[in-house]
Structure formats: structure tokens, C-alpha cells
TORPA-4810 file (N, C-alpha, C, O; in nm, 3 decimals):
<nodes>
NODE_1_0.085_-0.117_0.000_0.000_0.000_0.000_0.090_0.124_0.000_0.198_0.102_0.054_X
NODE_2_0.076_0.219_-0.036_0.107_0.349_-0.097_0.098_0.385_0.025_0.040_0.326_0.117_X
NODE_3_0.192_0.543_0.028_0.146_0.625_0.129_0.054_0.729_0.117_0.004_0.801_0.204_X
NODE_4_0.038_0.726_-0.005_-0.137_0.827_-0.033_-0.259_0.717_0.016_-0.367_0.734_0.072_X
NODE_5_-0.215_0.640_-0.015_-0.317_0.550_-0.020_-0.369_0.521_0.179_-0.474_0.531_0.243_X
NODE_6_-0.253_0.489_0.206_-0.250_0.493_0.351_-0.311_0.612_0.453_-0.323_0.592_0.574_X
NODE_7_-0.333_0.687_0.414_-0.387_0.802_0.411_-0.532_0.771_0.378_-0.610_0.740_0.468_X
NODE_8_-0.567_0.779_0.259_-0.733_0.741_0.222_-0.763_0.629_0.296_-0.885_0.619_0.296_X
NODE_9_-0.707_0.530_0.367_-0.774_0.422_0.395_-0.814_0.472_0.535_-0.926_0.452_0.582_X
NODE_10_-0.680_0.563_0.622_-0.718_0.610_0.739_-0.824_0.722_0.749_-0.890_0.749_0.849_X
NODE_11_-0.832_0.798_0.598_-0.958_0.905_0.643_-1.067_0.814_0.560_-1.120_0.896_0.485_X
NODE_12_-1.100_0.742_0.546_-1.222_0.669_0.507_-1.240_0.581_0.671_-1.356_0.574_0.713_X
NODE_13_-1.169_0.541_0.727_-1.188_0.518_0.860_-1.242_0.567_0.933_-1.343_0.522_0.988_X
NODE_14_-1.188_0.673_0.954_-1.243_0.776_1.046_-1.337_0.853_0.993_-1.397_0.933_1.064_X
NODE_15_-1.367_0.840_0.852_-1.496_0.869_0.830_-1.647_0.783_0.916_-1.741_0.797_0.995_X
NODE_16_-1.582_0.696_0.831_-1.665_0.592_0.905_-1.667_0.529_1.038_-1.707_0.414_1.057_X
NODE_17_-1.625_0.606_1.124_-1.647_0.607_1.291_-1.780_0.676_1.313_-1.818_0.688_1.429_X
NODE_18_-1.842_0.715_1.232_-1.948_0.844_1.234_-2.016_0.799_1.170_-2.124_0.848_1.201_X
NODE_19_-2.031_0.725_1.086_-2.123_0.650_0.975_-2.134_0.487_0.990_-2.090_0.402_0.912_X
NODE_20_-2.216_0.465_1.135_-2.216_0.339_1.157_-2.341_0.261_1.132_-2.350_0.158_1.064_X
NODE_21_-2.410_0.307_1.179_-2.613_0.329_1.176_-2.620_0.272_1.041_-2.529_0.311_0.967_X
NODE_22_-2.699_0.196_0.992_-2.728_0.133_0.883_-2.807_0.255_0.840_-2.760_0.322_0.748_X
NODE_23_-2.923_0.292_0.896_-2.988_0.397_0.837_-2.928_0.517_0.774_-2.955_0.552_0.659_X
NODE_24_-2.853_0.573_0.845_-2.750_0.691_0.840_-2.677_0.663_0.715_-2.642_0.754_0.639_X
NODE_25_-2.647_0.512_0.687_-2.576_0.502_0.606_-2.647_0.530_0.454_-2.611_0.604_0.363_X
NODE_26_-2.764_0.438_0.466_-2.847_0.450_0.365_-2.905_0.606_0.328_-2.940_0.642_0.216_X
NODE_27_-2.905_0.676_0.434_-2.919_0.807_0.359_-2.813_0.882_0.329_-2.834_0.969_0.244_X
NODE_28_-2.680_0.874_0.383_-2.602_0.912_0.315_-2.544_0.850_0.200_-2.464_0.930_0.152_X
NODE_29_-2.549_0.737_0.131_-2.565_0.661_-0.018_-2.657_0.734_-0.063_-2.681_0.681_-0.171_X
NODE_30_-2.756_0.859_-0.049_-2.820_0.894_-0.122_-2.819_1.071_-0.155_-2.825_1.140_-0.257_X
NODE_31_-2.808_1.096_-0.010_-2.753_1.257_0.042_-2.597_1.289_-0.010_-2.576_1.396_-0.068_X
NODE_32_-2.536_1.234_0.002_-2.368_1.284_0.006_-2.388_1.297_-0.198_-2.353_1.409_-0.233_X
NODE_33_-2.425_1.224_-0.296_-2.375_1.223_-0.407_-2.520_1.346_-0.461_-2.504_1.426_-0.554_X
NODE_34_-2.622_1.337_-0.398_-2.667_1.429_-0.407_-2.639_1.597_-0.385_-2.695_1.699_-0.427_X
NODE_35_-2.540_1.574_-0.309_-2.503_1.716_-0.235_-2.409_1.762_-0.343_-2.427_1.871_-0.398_X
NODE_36_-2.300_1.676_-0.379_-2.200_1.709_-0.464_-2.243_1.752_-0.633_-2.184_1.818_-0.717_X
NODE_37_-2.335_1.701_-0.633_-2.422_1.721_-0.788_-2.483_1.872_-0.759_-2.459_1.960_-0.841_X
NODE_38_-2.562_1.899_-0.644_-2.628_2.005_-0.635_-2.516_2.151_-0.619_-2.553_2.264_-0.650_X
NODE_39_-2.402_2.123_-0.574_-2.307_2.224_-0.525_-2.252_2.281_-0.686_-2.258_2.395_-0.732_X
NODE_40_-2.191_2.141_-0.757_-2.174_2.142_-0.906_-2.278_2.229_-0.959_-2.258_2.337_-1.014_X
NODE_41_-2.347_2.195_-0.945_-2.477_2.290_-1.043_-2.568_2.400_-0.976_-2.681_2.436_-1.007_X
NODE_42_-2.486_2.439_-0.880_-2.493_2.570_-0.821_-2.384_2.659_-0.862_-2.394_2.779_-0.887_X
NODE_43_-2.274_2.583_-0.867_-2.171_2.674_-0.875_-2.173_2.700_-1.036_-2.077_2.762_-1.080_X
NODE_44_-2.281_2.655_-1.133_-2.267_2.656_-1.283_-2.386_2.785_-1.328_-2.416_2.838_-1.435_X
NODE_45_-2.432_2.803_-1.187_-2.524_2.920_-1.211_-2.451_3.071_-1.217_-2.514_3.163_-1.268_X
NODE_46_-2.299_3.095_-1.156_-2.293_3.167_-1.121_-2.177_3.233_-1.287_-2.105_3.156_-1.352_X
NODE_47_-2.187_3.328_-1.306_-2.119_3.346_-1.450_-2.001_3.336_-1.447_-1.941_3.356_-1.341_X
NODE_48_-1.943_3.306_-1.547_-1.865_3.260_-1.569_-1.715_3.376_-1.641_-1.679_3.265_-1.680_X
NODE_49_-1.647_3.441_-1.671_-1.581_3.592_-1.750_-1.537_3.475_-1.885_-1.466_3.374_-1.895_X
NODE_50_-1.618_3.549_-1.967_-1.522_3.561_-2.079_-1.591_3.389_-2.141_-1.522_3.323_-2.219_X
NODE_51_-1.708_3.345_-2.101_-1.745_3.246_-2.118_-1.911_3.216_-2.182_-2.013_3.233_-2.116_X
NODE_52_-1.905_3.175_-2.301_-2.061_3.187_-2.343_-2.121_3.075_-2.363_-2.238_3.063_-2.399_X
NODE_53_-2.008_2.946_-2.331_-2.045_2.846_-2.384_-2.103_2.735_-2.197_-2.029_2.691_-2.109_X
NODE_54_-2.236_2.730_-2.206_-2.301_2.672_-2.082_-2.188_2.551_-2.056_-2.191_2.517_-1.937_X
NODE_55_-2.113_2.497_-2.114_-2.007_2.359_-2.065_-1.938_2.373_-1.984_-1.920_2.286_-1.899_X
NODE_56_-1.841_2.555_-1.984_-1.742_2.605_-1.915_-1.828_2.689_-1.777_-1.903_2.786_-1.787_X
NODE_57_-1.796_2.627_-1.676_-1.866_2.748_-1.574_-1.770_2.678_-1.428_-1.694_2.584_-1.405_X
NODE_58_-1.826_2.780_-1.363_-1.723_2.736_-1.205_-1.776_2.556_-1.096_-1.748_2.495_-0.993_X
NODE_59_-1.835_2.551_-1.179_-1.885_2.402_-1.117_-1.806_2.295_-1.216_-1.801_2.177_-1.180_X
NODE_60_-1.755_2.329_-1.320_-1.676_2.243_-1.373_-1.502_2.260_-1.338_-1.407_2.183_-1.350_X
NODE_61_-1.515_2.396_-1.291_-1.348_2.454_-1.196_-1.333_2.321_-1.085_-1.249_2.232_-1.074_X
NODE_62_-1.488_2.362_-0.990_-1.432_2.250_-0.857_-1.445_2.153_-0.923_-1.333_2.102_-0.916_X
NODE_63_-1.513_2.080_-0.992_-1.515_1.915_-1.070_-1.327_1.882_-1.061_-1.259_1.804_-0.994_X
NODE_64_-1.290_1.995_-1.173_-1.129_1.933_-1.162_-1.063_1.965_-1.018_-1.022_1.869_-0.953_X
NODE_65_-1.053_2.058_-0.980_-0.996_1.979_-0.838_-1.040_1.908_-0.765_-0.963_1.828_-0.712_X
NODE_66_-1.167_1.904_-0.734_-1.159_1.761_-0.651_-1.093_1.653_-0.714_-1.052_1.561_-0.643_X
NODE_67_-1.076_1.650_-0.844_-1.042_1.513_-0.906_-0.920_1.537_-0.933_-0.885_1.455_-1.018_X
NODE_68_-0.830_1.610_-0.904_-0.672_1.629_-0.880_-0.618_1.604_-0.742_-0.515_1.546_-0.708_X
NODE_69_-0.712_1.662_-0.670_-0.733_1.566_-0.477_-0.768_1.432_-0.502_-0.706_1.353_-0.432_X
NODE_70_-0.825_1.397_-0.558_-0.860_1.303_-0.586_-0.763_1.150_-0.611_-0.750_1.041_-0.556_X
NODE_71_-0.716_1.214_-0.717_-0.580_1.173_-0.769_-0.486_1.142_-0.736_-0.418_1.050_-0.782_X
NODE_72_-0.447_1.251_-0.600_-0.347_1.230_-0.496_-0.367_1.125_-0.437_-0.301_1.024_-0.462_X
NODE_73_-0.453_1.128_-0.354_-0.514_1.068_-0.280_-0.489_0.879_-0.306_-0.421_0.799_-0.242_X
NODE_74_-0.560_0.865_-0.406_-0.537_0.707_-0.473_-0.598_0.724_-0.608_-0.715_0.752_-0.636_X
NODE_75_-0.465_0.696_-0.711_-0.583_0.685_-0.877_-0.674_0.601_-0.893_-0.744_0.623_-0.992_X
NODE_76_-0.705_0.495_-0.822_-0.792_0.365_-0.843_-0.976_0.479_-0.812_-1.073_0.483_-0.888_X
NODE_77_-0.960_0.540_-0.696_-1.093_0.608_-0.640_-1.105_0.734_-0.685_-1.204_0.796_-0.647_X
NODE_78_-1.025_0.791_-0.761_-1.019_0.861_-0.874_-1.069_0.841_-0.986_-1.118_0.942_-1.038_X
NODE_79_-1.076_0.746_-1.044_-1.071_0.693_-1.196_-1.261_0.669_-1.158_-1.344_0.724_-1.230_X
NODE_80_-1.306_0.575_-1.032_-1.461_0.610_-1.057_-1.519_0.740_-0.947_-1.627_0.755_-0.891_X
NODE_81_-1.430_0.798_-0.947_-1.484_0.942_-0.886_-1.486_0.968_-1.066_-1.596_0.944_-1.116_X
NODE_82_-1.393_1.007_-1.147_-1.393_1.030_-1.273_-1.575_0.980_-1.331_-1.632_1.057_-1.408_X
NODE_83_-1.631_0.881_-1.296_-1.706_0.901_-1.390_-1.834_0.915_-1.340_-1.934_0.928_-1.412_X
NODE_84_-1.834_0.911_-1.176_-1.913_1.040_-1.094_-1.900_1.152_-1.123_-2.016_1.183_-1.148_X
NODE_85_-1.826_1.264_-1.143_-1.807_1.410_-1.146_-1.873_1.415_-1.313_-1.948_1.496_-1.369_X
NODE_86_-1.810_1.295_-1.356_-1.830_1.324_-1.544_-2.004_1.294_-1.546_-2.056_1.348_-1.643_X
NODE_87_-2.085_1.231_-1.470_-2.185_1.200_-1.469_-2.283_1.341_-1.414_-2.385_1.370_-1.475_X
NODE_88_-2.245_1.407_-1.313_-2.264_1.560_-1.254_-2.243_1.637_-1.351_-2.328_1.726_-1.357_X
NODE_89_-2.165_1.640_-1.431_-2.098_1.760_-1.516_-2.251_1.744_-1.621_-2.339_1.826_-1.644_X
NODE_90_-2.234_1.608_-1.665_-2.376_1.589_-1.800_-2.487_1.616_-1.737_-2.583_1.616_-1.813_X
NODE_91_-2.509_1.636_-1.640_-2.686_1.642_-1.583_-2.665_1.787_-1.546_-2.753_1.861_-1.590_X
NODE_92_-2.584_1.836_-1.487_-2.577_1.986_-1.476_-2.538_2.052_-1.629_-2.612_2.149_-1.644_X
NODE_93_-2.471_2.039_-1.720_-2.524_2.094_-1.865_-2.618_2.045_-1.890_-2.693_2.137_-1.858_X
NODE_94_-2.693_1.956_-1.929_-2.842_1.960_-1.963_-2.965_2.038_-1.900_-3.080_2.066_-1.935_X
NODE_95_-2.893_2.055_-1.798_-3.043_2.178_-1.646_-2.964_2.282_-1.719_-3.013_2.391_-1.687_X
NODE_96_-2.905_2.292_-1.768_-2.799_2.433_-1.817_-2.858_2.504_-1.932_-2.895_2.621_-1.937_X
NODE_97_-2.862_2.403_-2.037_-2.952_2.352_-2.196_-3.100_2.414_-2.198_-3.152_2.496_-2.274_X
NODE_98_-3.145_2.351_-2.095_-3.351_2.322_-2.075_-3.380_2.389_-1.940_-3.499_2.396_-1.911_X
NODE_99_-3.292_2.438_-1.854_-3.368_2.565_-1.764_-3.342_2.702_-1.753_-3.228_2.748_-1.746_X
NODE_100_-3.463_2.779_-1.751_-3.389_2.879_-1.706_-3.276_2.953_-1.616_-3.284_2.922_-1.497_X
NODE_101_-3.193_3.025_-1.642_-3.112_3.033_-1.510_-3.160_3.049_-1.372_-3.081_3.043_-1.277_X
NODE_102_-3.312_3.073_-1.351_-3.336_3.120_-1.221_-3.450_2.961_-1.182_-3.489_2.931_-1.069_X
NODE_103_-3.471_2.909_-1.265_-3.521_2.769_-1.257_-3.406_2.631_-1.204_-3.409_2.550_-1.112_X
NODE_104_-3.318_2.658_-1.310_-3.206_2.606_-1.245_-3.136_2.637_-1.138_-3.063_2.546_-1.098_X
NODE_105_-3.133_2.744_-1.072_-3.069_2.822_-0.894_-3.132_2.748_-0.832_-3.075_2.683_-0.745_X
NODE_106_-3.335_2.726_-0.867_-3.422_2.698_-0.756_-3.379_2.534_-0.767_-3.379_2.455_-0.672_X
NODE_107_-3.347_2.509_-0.887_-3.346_2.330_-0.852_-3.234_2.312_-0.739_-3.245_2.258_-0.629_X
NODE_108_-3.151_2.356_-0.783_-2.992_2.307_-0.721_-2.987_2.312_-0.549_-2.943_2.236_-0.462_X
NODE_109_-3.059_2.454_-0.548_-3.080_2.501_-0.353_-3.194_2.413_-0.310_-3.198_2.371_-0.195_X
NODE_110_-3.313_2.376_-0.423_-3.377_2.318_-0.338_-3.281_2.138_-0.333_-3.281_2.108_-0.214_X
NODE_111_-3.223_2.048_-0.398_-3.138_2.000_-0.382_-3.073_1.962_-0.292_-3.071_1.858_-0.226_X
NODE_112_-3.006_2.069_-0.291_-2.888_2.096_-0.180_-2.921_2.149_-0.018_-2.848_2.167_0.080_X
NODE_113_-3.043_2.162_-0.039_-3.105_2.177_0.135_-3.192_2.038_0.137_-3.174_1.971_0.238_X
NODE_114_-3.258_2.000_0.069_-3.320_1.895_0.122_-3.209_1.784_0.140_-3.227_1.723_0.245_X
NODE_115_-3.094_1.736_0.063_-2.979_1.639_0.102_-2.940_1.704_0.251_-2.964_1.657_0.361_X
NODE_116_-2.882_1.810_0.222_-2.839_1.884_0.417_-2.980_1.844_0.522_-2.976_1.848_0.645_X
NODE_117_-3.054_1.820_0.470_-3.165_1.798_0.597_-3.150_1.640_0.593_-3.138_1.577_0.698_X
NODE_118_-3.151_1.582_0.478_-3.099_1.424_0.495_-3.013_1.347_0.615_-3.017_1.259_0.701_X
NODE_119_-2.924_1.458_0.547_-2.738_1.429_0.633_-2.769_1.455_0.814_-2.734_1.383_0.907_X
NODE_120_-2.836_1.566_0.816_-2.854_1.588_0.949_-2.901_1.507_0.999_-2.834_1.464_1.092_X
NODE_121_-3.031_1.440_0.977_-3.136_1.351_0.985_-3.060_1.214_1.042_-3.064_1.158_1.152_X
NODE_122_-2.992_1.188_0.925_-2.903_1.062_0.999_-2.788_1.064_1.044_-2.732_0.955_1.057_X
NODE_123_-2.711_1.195_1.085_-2.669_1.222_1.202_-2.743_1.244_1.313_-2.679_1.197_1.407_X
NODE_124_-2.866_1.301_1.359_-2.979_1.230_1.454_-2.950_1.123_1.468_-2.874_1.096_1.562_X
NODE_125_-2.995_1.021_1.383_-3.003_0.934_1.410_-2.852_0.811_1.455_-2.852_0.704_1.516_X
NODE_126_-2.757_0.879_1.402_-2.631_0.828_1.448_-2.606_0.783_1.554_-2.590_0.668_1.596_X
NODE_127_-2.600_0.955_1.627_-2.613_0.974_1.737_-2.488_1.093_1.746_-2.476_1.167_1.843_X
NODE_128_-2.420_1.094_1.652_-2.293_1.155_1.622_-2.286_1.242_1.530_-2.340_1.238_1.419_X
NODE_129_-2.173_1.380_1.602_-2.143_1.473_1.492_-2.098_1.435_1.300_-2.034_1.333_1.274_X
NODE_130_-2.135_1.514_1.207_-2.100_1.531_1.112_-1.931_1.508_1.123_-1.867_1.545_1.222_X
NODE_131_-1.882_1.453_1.026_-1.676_1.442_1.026_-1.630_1.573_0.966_-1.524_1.624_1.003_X
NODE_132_-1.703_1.622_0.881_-1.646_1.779_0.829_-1.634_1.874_0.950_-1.555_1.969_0.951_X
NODE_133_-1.726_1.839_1.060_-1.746_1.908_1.197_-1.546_1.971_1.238_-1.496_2.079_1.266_X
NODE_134_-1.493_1.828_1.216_-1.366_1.851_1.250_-1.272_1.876_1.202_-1.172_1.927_1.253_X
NODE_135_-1.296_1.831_1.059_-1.176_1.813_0.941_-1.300_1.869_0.843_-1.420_1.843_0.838_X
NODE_136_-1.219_1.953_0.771_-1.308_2.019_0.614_-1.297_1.970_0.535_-1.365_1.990_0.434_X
NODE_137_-1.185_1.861_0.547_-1.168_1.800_0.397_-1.266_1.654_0.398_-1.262_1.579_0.301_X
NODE_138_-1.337_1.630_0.498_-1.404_1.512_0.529_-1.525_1.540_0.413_-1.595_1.452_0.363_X
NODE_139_-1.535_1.692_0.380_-1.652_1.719_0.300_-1.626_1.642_0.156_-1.719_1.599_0.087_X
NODE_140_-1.485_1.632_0.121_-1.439_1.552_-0.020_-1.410_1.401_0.051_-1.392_1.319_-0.040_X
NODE_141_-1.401_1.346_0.165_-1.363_1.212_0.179_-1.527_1.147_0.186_-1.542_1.028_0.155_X
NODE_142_-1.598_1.195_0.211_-1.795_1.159_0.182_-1.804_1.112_0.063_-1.869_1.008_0.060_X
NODE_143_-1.767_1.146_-0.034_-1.804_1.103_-0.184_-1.741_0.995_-0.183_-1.808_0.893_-0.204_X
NODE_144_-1.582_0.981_-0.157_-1.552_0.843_-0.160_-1.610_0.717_-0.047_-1.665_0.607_-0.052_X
NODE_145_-1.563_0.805_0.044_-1.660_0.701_0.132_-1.767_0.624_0.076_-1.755_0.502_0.090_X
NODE_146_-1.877_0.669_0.011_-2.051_0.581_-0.037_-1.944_0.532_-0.126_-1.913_0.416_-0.100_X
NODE_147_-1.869_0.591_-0.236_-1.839_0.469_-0.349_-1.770_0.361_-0.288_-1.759_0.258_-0.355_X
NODE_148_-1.722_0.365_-0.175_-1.645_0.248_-0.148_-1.694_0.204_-0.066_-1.634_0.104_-0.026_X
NODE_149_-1.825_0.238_0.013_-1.902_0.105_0.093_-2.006_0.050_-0.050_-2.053_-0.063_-0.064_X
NODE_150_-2.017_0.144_-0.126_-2.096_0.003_-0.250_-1.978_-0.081_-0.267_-1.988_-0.195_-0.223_X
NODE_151_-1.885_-0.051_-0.314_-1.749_-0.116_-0.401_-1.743_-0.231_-0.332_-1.784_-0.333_-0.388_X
NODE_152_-1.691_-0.241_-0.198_-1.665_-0.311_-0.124_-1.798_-0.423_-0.035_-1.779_-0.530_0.024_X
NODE_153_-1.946_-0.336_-0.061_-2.040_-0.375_-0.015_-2.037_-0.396_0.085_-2.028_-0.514_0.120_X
NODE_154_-2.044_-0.294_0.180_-2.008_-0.276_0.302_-2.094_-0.203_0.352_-2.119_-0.106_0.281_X
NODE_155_-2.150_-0.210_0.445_-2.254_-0.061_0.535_-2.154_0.064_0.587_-2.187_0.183_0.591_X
NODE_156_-2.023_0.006_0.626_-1.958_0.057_0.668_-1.798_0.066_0.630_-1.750_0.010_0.531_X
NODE_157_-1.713_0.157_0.739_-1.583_0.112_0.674_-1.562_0.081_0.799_-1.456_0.029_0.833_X
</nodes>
């Protein structure tokens, strides 16, 4: 094992000290990839300089870094983060395509608050703080986390 790697395995750990609750879990398999889609296509509302073409906007800025963190991190959870973000990127240009800009704001916030009421929800039910609570970057180790309790088929890590 790598020492990036050694690293992701310990913050997917300690992610998952907080994500034990089967329930919790199941809504965050549904909240966390939701959140990241809605942030993407929030941040595609906001204009862009020097840009006319709906593909290029600041939700496709964070797409590539997370996936250069990403990268670091381990290329294996990279490569299907790659076709998560690439999957966000196509559904946020198409709301891009077929909504209005102020139709598309309302989708994304409403989105992105109803997943945050999710997340909370089964932190209730946890019993335990949020992991971003402590660490900010726990907000990018969430996405991997769900892909790798499907991957692995795991409730947990």
C-alpha cells in the first residue's frame, strides 16, 4: 500500500467512525452524491468571464480539483470518482440547456437543502457529529466514502 493510499484508507476510517447506523448510512448513499451534484450545479449558475459556452462554468473549476485531490489521494478512487463528477458535469449541462437560469438556482438550492436535511437527519439518528465538523476536507472524503461502501459492499468502513 502506498502512502497516499495509507492516508485514504485512514480518512475513510475515520470517516466511518461516524457513519455506523445502517440507516445513516443509507441516507447518506443517497444525500452525500446528491449534495456534490447540487453544489456542481450551483456553482454553474454563477457566471462565468469571458465564457458563453453553458459547458465552461465554475462548477466544472471544482469538478477538476476535486479530481486532482482526488488523484493524490489514490488513482484507483479517482478513476470512478472520474465518472461520478463526469456524470454531474452531463446532468448539470443539460439543467444548463432546458432551464432557465433562475429555474435552475431553484433546482440546485432546493437539492442541496433537502440532502443537508438528509445528512442531518441521519446524524440524529447516528447519534454523532458530522466528520467535516472537524476536518473540512471530510466534506471531499464523503463522496468516496458511499463509493467504497458500495465497491466493497459494506454498510460501513
Amino acid at each position: 500500500m502506498s502512502q497516499s493510499e495509507s492516508v485514504l484508507q485512514l480518512r475513510l476510517r475515520t470517516y466511518g467512525e461516524s457513519h455506523q447506523n445502517a440507516r445513516n448510512i443509507l441516507i447518506h448513499k443517497f444525500c452525500v452524491p446528491a449534495i456534490v451534484l447540487s453544489i456542481i450545479g450551483l456553482l454553474s449558475t454563477i457566471p462565468f468571464p469571458f465564457a458563453d459556452e453553458p459547458g465552461l462554468h465554475w462548477g466544472g473549476i471544482l469538478a477538476v480539483g476535486m479530481l486532482i485531490y482526488y488523484f493524490l489521494l489514490s488513482p484507483a478512487y479517482a478513476l470512478i470518482m472520474c465518472l461520478y463528477v463526469g456524470a454531474c458535469l452531463g446532468i448539470v449541462h443539460g439543467v444548463l440547456l432546458n432551464l432557465s437560469p433562475g429555474a435552475s438556482l431553484s433546482l440546485w438550492v432546493g437539492v442541496f437543502v433537502i440532502a443537508w436535511i438528509g445528512q442531518f437527519i441521519g446524524h440524529k439518528i447516528e447519534g454523532k457529529k458530522p466528520s467535516f465538523l472537524d476536518d473540512i476536507r471530510y466534506l471531499l472524503i464523503g463522496p468516496l466514502w458511499v463509493f467504497h461502501a458500495i465497491k466493497t459492499k459494506k454498510t460501513g468502513v
